[in-house]
Each structure stands twice: as C-alpha cells, then as structure tokens.
C-alpha positions as a LaTeX table, in Angstrom:
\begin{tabular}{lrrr}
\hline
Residue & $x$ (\AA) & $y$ (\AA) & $z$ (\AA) \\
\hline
Unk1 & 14.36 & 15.85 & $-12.60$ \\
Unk2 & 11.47 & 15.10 & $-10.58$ \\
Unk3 & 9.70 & 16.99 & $-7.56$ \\
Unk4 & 9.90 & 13.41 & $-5.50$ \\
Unk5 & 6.07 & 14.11 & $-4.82$ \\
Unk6 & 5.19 & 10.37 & $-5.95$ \\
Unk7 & 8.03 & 8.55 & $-3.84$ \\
Unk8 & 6.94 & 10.76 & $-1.14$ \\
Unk9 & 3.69 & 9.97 & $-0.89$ \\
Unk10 & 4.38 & 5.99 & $-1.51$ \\
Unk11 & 6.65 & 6.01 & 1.34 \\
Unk12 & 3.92 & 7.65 & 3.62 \\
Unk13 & 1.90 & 4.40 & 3.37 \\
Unk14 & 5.13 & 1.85 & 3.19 \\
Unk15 & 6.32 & 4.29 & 6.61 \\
Unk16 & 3.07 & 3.61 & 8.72 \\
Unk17 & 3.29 & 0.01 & 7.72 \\
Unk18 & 7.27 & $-0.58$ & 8.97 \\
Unk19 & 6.13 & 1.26 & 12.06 \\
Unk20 & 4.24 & $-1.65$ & 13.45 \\
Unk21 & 7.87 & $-3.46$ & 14.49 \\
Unk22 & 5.62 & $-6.96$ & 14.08 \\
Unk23 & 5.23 & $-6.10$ & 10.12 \\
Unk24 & 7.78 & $-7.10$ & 7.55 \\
Unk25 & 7.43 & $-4.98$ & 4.85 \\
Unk26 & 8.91 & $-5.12$ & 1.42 \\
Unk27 & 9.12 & $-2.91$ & $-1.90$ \\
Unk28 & 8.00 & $-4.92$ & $-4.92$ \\
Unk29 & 10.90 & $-7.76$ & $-4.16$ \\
Unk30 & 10.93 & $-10.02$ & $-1.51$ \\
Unk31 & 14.48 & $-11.80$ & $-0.60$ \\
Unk32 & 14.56 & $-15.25$ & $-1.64$ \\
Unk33 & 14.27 & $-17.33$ & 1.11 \\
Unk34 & 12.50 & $-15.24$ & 3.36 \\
Unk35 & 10.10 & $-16.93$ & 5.65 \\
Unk36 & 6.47 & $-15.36$ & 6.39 \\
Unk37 & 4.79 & $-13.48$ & 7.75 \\
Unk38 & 5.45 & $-10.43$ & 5.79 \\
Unk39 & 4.15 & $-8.20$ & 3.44 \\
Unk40 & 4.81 & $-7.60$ & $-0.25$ \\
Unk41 & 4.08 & $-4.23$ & $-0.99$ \\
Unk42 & 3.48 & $-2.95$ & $-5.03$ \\
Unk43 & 2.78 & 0.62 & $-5.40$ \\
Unk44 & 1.26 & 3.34 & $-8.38$ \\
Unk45 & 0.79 & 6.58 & $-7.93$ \\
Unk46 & $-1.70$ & 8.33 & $-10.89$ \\
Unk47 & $-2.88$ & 11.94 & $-11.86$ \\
Unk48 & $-6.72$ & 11.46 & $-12.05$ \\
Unk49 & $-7.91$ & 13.40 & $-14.62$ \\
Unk50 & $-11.06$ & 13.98 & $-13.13$ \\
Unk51 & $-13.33$ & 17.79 & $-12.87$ \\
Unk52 & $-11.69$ & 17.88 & $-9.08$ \\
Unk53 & $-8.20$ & 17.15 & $-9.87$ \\
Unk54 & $-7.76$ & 19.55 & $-12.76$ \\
Unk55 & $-8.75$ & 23.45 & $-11.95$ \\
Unk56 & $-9.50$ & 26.14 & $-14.26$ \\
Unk57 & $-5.91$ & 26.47 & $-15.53$ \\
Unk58 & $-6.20$ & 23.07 & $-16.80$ \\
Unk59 & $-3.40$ & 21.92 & $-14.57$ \\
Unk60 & $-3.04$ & 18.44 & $-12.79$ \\
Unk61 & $-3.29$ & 18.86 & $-9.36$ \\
Unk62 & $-4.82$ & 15.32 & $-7.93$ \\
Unk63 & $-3.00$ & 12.28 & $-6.96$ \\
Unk64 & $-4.25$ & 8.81 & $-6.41$ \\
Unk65 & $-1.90$ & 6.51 & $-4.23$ \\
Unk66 & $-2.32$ & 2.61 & $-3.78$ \\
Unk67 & $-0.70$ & 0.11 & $-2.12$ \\
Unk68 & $-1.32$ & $-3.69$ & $-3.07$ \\
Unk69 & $-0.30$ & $-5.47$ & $-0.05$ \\
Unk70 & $-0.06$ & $-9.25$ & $-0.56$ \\
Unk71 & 0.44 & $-10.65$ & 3.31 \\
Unk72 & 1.90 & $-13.52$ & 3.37 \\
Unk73 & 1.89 & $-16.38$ & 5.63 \\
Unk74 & 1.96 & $-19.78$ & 6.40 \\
Unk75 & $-0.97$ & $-20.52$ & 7.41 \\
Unk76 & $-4.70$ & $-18.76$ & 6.51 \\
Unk77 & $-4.18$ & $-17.79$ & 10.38 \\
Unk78 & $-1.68$ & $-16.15$ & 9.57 \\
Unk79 & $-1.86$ & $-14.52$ & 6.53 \\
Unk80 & $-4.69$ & $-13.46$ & 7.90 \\
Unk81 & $-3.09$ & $-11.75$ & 11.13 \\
Unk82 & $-1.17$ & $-10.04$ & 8.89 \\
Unk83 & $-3.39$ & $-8.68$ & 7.04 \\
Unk84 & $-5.21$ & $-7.19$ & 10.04 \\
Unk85 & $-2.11$ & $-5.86$ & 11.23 \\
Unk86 & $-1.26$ & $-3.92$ & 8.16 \\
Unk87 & $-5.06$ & $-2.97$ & 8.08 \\
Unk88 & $-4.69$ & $-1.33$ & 11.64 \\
Unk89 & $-1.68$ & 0.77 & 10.30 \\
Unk90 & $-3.60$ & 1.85 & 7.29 \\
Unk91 & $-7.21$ & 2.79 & 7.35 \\
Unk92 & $-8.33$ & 5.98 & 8.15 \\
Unk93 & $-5.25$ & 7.26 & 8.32 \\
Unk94 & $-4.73$ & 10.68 & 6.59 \\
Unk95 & $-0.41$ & 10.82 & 6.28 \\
Unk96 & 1.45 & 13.99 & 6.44 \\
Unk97 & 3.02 & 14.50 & 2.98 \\
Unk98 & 4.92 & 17.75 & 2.60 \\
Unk99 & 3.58 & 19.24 & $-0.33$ \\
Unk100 & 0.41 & 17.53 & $-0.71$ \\
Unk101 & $-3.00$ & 17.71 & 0.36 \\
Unk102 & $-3.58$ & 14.09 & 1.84 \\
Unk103 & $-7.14$ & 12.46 & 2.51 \\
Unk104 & $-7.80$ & 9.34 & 4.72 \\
Unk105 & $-6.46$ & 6.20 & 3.36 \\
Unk106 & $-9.47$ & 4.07 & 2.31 \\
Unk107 & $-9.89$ & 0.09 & 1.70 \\
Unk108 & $-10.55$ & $-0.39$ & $-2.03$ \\
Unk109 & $-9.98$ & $-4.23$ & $-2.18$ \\
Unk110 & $-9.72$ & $-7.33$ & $-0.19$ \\
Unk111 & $-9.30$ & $-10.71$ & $-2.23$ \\
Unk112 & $-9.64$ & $-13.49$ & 0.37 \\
Unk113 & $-6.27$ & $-15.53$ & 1.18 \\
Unk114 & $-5.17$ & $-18.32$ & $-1.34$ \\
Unk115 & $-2.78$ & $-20.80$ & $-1.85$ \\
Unk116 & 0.89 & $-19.41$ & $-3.49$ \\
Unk117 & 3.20 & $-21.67$ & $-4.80$ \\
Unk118 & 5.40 & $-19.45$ & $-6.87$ \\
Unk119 & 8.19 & $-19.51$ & $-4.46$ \\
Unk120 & 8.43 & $-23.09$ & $-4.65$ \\
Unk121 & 6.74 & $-23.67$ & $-1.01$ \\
Unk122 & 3.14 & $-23.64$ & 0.16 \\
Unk123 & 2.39 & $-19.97$ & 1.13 \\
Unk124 & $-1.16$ & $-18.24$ & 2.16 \\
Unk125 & $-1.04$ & $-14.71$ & 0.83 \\
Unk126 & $-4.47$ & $-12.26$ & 1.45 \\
Unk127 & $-4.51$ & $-9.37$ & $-0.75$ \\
Unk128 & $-5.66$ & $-6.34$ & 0.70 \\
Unk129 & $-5.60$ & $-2.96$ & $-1.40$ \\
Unk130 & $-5.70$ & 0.57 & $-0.03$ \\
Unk131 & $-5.94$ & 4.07 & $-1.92$ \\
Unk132 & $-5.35$ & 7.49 & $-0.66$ \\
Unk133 & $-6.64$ & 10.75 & $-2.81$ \\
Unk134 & $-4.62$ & 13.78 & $-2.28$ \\
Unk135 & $-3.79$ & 17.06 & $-4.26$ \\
Unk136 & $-0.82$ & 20.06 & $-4.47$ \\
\hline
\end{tabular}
C-alpha cells in the first residue's frame, strides 16, 4: 500500500505540461510512429536525506521531484519551440499537491538539441530537466 504521495506529485508537473493544448506529452513511452513535436517525459521522485528533510524524530519528510523532458522535433526549430513551450509551463511554478509542501519548480539542466536516430528517423530532441523540492 502506498500513500500515492510520489504519483501525486509527478503528475503535478506532467498536469501543467498537458495543459498547454500545443504540448504532447508522454509517460516514459512514446507510441511508435508518432510524429513530433512532443515531449517524452521520465520521472523520479527521491527522499533527500539531507539536515532539512529529516527532523528531530529522524523521520523522512523531504521530497525531490524531476522531470527529464526530452522535446522532440523535427527540426532544431522545433525541438527547440518545444522546449520553450514546456519551459513556460514549468518554471517558477510552485504546484498544489495535497499533502505536500511544494516549492517553485526550478531548471536544473538543459543539454542543447541533438540528432536522435533511435526511432529509425532523423529526430532533434533538446533535453531540458526540472526539479521541484517539497516536504509533508
């Protein structure tokens, strides 16, 4: 049994991303055969173990959320665009997470767009990579 805390608080970034109706957003798969622009979205959730996340009574209390979005495109343009679009639904945004504490979601990486072949066709995919802190 699990309090759903982690799933919650992965869908509150994967949420503000489908709510831009231009962004195609998927979970960790993408259909085969789908054609960019869209965004492949892999997700952790860990219990920091630093002096702020654990109180006196030795509990965990902190969360760290992050969301490795590759966007995808055809183009750099576009991949690009995409990027910038996810970006606008994401930074320095603090989500609403029943049960948690949540901070502003912060930028933590950007790896410039490359060349992705792994689908068997030319693809541009920018990696972008956001983090939120939060606590119970």
């Amino acid at each position: 049994m699990t309090d759903g805390l982690d799933q919650a608080a992965v869908n509150a970034g994967l949420d503000l991303l489908r709510a831009d109706p231009g962004l195609t957003v998927h979970d960790g798969i993408v259909p085969d055969g789908l054609v960019p622009p869209y965004v492949l979205a892999y997700t952790s959730v860990a219990r920091p173990t630093d002096h702020h996340a654990i109180p006196l009574t030795g509990q965990s209390r902190g969360f760290t959320v992050r969301w490795i979005l590759h966007c995808v495109g055809e183009d750099a343009i576009t991949a690009r665009a995409t990027a910038q679009r996810a970006r606008t639904q994401l930074l320095d945004v603090r989500p609403t997470v029943v049960g948690l504490t949540c901070n502003p979601i912060r930028q933590v990486e950007v790896i410039p767009p490359a060349r992705d072949e792994s689908t068997g066709l030319p693809r541009i995919d920018a990696v972008e990579v956001y983090e939120m802190s939060a606590c119970l």
